[in-house]
N, C-alpha and C positions, 0 to 999 in steps of 0.2 A: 700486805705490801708485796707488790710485783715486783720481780728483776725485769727490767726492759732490756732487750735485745733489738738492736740498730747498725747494720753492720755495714753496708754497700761491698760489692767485692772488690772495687776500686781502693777502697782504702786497706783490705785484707795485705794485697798488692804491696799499696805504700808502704807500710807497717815493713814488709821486710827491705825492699828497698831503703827506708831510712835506716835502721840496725848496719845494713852493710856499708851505706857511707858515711857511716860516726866516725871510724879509724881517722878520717881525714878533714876532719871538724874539731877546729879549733872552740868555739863556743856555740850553744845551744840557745836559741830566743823564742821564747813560747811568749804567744800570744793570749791574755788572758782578756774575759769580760770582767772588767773592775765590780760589777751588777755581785758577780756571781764567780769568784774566783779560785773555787775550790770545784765546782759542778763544770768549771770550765777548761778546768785541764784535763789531759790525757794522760793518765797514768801510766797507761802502754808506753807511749813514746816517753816519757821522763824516766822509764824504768830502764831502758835503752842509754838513758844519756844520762844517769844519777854521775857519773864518775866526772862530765865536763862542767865547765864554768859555765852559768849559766843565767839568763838577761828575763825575768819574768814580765811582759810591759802589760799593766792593768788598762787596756785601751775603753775608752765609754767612762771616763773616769766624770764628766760631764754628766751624766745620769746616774750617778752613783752617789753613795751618800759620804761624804769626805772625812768625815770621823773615823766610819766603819775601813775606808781605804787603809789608814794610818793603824788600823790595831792589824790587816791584813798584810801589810808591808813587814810593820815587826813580825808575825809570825811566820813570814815565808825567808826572814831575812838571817832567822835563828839557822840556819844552814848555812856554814862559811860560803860555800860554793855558788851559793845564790847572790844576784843584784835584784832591784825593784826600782821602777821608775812607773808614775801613774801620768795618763796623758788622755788628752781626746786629737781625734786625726784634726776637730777643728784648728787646732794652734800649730801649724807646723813647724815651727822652731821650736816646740818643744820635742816633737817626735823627730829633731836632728838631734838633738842631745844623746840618744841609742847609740850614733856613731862614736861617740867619745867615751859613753859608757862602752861601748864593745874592746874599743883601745885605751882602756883604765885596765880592762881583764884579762886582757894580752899582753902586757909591758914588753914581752921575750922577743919579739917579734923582730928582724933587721929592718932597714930602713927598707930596703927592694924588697923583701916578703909579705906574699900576699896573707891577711888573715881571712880565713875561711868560716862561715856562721852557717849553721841551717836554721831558717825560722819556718816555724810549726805553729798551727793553732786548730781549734775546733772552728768547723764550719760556722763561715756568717760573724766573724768574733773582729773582723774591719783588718785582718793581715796583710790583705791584696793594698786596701788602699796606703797601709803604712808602708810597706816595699816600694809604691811611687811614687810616695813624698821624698824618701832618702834616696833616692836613685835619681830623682827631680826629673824622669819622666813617666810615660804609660809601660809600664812593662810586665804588670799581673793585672787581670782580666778581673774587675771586681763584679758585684750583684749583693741586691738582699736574698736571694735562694743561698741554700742552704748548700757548698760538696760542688761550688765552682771550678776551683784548680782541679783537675783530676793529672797531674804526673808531675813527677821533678822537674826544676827548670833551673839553670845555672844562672845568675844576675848581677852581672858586676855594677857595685852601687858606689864604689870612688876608687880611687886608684890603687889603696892598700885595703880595699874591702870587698869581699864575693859572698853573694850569699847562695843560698841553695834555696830554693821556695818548694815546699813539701804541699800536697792535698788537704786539705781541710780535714782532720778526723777524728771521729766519737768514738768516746769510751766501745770496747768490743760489745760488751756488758755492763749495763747502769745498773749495780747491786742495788740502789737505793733510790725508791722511788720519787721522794722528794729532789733526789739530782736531776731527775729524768724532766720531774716535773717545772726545777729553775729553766734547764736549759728548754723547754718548748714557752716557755714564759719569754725568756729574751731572745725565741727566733730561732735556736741554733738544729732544733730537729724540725724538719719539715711539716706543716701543719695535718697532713694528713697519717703523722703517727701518735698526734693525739690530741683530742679532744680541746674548742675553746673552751665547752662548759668546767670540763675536769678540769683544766689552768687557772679560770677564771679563779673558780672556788677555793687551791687552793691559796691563790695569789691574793686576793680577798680576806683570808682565816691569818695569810702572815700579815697582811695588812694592820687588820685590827688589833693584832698584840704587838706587833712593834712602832707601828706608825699610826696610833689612833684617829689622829687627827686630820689626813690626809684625802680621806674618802671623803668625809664633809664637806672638806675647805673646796675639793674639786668639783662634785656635783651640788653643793648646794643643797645640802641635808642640814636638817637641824641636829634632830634626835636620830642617831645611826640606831637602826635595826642589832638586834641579840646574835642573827645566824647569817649565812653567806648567801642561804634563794633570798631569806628578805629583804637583804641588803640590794640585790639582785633586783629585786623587784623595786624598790624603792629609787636604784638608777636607773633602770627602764622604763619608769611614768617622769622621770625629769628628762629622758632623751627620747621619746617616742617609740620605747622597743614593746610598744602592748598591738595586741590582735584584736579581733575580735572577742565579743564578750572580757575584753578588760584581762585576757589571756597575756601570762607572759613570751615575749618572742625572747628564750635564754639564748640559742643562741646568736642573737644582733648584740644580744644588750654584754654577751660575755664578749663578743669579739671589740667590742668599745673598752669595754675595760680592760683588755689584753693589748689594744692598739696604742690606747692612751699612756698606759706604761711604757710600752716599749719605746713610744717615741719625746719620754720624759717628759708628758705632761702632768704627769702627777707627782712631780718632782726628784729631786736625786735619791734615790733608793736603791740597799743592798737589802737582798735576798738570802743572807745567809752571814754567820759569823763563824770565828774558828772555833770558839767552843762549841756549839752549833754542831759544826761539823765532826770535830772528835764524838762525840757522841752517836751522830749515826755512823760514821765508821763502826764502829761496836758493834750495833744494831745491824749493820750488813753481813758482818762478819758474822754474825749467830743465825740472820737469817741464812746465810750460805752453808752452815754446818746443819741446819736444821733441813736445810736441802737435800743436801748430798746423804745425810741419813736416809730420807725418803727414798732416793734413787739407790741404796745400796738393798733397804727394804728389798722395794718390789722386785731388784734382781734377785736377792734369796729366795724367794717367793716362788719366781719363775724357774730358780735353781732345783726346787724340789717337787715341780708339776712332773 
């Protein structure tokens, strides 16, 4: 299990830029993938803003699986300082409800004071497009690329509301591989930091323990395959991903099944739960001491050449 490291210096930048303008942020709105709402925060910036009220909006909630939503709401909601609202940008009235929740969390407010928001999220996570729905014009530059906004911008979104619009940004350091591996599953690291086949595979192995049935009912398998090439193989002779000599083409037949997720064809699916996640937290945290053992090693090492 690798630590991924994915940093842009762009967002190195932001990172201190947001710290400095908390003092004058009234509440914090992180933008989360409903998919993946633990792998999709940024721990940096919520570690910055643990002290403000704070708006978590599960966006993609649409592709997501609506049970798993509901056990994620209660457990991010077990922290007073948190709200939770789940939404896809499809329904815009519902992502105007934000404004009301933001002036639920502000009651102190006089009637001429402005309240001030900074909203934040990891790249690619639909932030841009939610900023000009409530604002009800164009005024954040959306895209499916990954690390569009590159600087703060100031956005006044109603007459008692401003918000700050932050960069798009990843974990410094994804301790734990499987995080690394949701977020290139729903888009959020640029494709050439890692592999279709590596995503396919593992998005395939969560497949088959949580959602058995889904792989079948979409490609028209009877009997699913035991392992992830075969299963691999078995969707690539139902969509034409074979070569010559009857050879598999992995990766055509893994980027269809990375495609077909992301854009909810294979139905609403979470990638992760919160006991799920407490667990690898653990797992990260041991891989990281078991790290830093190594790197104090080979300095003793080289302490005594």
């Amino acid at each position: 299990m690798a630590t991924i490291q994915w940093f842009p210096g762009h967002m190195h930048k932001a990172g201190k830029e947001i710290k400095e303008r908390l003092p004058e942020i009234d509440v914090v709105i992180e933008i989360l993938d409903a998919r993946i709402p633990y792998s999709s925060q940024n721990p940096l910036l919520m570690e910055f803003a643990a002290h403000k009220p704070n708006i978590k909006v599960l966006n993609k909630a649409d592709l997501a699986d609506e049970n798993i939503i509901k056990q994620w709401q209660e457990h991010l909601e077990k922290n007073d300082n948190i709200k939770t609202i789940a939404l896809t940008t499809k329904q815009p009235d519902k992502v105007m409800q934000i404004l009301d929740l933001i002036r639920k969390m502000i009651p102190n407010k006089g009637e001429h004071q402005i309240i001030t928001a900074m909203i934040m999220g990891i790249p690619n996570v639909g932030k841009s497009t939610i900023i000009n729905i409530l604002a009800q014009r164009i005024v954040a530059k959306t895209g499916n690329e990954p690390a569009v906004t590159k600087g703060q911008q100031r956005i006044k979104i109603t007459d008692d509301i401003t918000f700050f619009d932050t960069p798009g940004m990843l974990w410094p350091r994804i301790a734990h591989e499987n995080w690394a591996l949701r977020l290139a599953i729903t888009g959020a690291i640029k494709e050439t930091a890692m592999s279709h086949e590596d995503i396919a595979f593992y998005l395939i192995g969560y497949l088959m323990k949580k959602y058995p049935k889904v792989l079948p009912q979409r490609f028209e398998i009877e009997q699913l395959a035991v392992d992830e090439y075969s299963i691999l193989e078995q969707i690539g002779a139902k969509r034409g991903c074979l070569k010559s000599r009857n050879m598999l083409d992995l990766h055509k037949v893994s980027s269809i099944v990375v495609h077909e997720y992301r854009a909810g064809k294979l139905g609403g699916l979470c990638l992760e739960l919160p006991q799920e996640v407490e667990k690898e937290k653990l797992e990260a945290i041991e891989l990281g001491i078991k790290r830093d053992a190594k790197i104090d090693a080979r300095k003793k090492r080289r302490g005594k050449k």
